[in-house]
N, C-alpha and C positions, 0 to 999 in steps of 0.2 A: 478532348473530352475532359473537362470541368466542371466540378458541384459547384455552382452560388455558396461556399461554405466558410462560414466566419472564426480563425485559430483564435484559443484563446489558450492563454498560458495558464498551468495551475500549479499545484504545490508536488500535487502525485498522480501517477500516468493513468491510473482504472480509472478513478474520479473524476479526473477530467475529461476522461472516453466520453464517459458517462454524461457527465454536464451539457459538454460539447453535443453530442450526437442529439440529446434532449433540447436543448437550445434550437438546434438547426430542424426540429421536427414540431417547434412554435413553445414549445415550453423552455420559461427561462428562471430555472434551479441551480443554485449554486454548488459549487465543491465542496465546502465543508456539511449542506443537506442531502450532497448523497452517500458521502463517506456516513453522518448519523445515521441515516434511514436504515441504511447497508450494513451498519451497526461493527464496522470495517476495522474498528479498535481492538488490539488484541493484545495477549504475550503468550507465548510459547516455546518453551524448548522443545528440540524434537531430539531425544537420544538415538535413534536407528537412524536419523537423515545427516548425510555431512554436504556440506558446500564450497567447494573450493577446499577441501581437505581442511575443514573448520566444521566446529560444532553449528547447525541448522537452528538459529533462530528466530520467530517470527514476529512482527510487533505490529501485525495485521492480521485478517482472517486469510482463509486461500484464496489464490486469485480465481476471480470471477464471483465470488461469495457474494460481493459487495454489489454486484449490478442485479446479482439476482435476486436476494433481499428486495431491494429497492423496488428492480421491476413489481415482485410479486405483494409487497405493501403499497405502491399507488396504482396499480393496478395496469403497469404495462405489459405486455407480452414480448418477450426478446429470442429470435431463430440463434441457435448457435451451432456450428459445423466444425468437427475435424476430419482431413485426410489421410489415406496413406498414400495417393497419388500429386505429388504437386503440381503435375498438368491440371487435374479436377480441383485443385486448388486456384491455380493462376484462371482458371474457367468461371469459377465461380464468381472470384471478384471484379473479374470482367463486366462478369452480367451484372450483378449491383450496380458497376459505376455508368453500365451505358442506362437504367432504367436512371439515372438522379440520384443514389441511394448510398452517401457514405457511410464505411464499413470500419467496425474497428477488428485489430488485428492483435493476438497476442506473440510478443514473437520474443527472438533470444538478443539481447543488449551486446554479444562478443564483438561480431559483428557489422556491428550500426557504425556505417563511416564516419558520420556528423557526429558520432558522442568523442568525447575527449578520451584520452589514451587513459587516462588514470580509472576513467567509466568503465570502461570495456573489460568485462570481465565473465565467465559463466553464469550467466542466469537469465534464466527462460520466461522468465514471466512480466516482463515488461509491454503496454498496449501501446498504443496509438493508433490512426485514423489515417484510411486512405479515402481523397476524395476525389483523386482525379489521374487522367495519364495522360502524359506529351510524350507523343513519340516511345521511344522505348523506359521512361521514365514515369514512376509512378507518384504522385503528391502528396507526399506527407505531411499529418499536422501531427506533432509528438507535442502532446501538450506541457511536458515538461520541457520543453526549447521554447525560446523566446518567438521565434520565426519558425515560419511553413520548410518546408526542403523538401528533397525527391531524393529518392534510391531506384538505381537501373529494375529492370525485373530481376537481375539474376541476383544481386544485391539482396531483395525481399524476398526471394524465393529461399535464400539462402538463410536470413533470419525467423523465415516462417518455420522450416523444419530445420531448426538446430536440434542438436542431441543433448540428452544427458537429463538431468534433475526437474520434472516441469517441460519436457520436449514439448512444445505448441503443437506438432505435428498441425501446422496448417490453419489452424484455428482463428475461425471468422465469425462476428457475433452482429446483433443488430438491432432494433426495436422494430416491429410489424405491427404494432398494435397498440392503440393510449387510448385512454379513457377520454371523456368528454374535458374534463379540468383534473389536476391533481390533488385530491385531498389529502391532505399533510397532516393535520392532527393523530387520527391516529397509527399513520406511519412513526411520527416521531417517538409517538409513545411506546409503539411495538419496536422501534430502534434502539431506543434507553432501557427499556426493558430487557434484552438480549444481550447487549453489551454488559449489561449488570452483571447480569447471569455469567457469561462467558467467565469475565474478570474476576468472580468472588465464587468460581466451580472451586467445587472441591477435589481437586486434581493435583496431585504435587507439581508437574510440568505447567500445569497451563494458570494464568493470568497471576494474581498476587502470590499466588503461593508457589506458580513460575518462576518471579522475579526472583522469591527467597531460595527457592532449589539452586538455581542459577549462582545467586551470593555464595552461598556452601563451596558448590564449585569451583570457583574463581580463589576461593583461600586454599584451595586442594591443589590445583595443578602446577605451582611449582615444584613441588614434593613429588608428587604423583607423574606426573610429564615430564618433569625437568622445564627447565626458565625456556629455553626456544621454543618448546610446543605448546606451553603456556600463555608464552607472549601473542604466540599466532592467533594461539585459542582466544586470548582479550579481544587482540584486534579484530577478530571476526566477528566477536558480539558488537563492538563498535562499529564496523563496515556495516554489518545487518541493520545496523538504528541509524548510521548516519548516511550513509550511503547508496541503498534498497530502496527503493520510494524516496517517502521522507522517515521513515523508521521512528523509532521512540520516540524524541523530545516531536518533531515535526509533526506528526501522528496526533499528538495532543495537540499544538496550538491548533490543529484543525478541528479536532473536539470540539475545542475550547469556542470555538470560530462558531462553531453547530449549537452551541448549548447558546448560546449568543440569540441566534437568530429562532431557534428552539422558544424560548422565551418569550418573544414576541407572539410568537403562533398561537401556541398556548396559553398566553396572558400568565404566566408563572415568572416573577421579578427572583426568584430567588434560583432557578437556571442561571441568571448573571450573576450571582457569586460565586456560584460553582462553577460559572464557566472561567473565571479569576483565581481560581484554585488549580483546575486541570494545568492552566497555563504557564501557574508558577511549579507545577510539577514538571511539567515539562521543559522548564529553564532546569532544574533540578538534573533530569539526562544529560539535557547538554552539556553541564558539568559536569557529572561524570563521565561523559564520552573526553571533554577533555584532558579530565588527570589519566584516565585509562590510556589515553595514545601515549600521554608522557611514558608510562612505563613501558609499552613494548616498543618504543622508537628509543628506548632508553636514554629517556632523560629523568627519570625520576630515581634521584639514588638511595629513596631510603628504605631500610629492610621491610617496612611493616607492608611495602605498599599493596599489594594486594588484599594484604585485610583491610585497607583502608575502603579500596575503591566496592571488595562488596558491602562492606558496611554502607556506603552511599547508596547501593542498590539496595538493602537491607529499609532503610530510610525511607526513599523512596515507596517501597511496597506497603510500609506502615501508612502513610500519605496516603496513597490509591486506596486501598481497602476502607478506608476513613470516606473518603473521596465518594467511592462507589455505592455504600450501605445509605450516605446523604443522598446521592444521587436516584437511588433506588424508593426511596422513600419519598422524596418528592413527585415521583410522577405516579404513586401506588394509585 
């Protein structure tokens, strides 16, 4: 039992759910126009959530946010199901795969044989695509892997309902419905428009004025934690942006990727300067991700360094709010 179904690698696992599953059902949309539509670009602290005994930050929307956005701007209809029984789970995805009908899965990365040891860690919200079974082996397209692979059923059974932060409990999603053609206009617009909004809310925790609450932070928790729970604390905000998806800097070049092809759609030349902006802010993270490892892998010996590194974030946030008021304005 085999879908006809074409892997394609992407940058980050929903969007490419997404792409993929849209591709193989005649529509062929890119990763970075479902991440825009989905409006999938975020920040946020979450002060009540920890992750791996770290502070919960996000530099996405929730998972599934982003497919359903999407679906509900080009006008797809998508079934989604969770269990508490994994038999009614492993049943379900039966029936999909004997009707022809790959299914995407959200499930827990600990895990996942095929990820690497340094991947493997708590967190529940990673997708991929099953599109087929041999024998007691199920066929996986993780569109973050280069290549297809297969996990036993007890394997998948076992990542379908992991515990903890984001439990999948089972969770299987799908498209049942598309419009005649996709009209894109003004999806894109209602996508830009929402990510504005998100990014320039007036929220201490969430989008620019996240970034700065966050800054504060990071000059607090030596003092406040002492230097090893501090250091943990850094590396987590680093793990969550470089690690998670594609987190912070990667997050943007796929903006940046959207605003690109955005431009075209909409005959707006001035989306491609802005999409040359996001991207150099996003080299911006990755710089700070890298002096940020230096200090809690302790190679950074100088006293200031944590006021240096949120100053960088400090930086950065002044950039985005710049970034996003232009961006906003252009598609008013």
């Amino acid at each position: 039992m085999k879908i006809d179904f074409t892997h394609r690698q992407t940058a980050h696992c929903e969007n490419g759910v997404v792409a993929n599953l849209m591709r193989y059902n005649g529509f062929d949309i890119s990763e970075p126009m479902v991440f825009g539509i989905g409006s999938g670009l975020l920040f946020c602290y979450i002060p009540f959530l920890k992750v791996n005994h770290g502070p919960a930050i996000t530099y996405r929307v929730m998972p599934g946010l982003i497919f359903n956005r999407f679906a509900k701007r080009t006008g797809v209809k998508v079934k989604r199901e969770k269990f508490k029984d994994p038999h009614k789970a492993k049943q379900r995805l039966d029936e999909n795969l004997q009707r022809n009908n790959p299914v995407g899965l959200q499930v827990g990365v600990y895990n996942l044989p095929y990820f690497p040891d340094e991947y493997r860690f708590h967190f529940n919200a990673h997708n991929l695509i099953v599109y087929g079974k041999e024998n007691d082996n199920y066929l996986i397209s993780d569109p973050v892997m280069e290549e297809v692979t297969q996990l036993s059923t007890s394997d998948l059974n076992k990542v379908r309902f992991a515990k903890g932060v984001y439990a999948p409990k089972g969770h299987i999603y799908y498209p049942i419905e598309f419009p005649k053609e996709l009209v894109l206009e003004d999806a894109i617009i209602k996508g830009i428009k929402q990510t504005c909004k998100d990014m320039l809310a007036p929220i201490p925790i969430v989008g620019v004025k996240g970034i700065r609450y966050t800054a504060k932070l990071v000059r607090k928790w030596p003092k406040q934690k002492g230097v090893k729970v501090a250091n943990h604390y850094l590396g987590q905000i680093v793990r969550m942006q470089e690690e998670i998806g594609t987190g912070g800097g990667g997050f943007r070049f796929i903006y940046g990727a959207f605003l690109q092809e955005a431009a075209e759609v909409l005959q707006k030349p001035e989306l491609k300067s802005l999409s040359n902006e996001i991207t150099e802010i996003g080299d911006l993270w990755r710089d700070f991700a890298v002096d940020a490892s230096r200090i809690y892998k302790n190679r950074n010996a100088k006293t200031n360094a944590y006021h240096d590194v949120a100053l960088q974030m400090e930086v950065i946030a002044d950039k985005e709010e710049k970034f996003y008021k232009r961006l906003k304005k252009a598609v008013a």
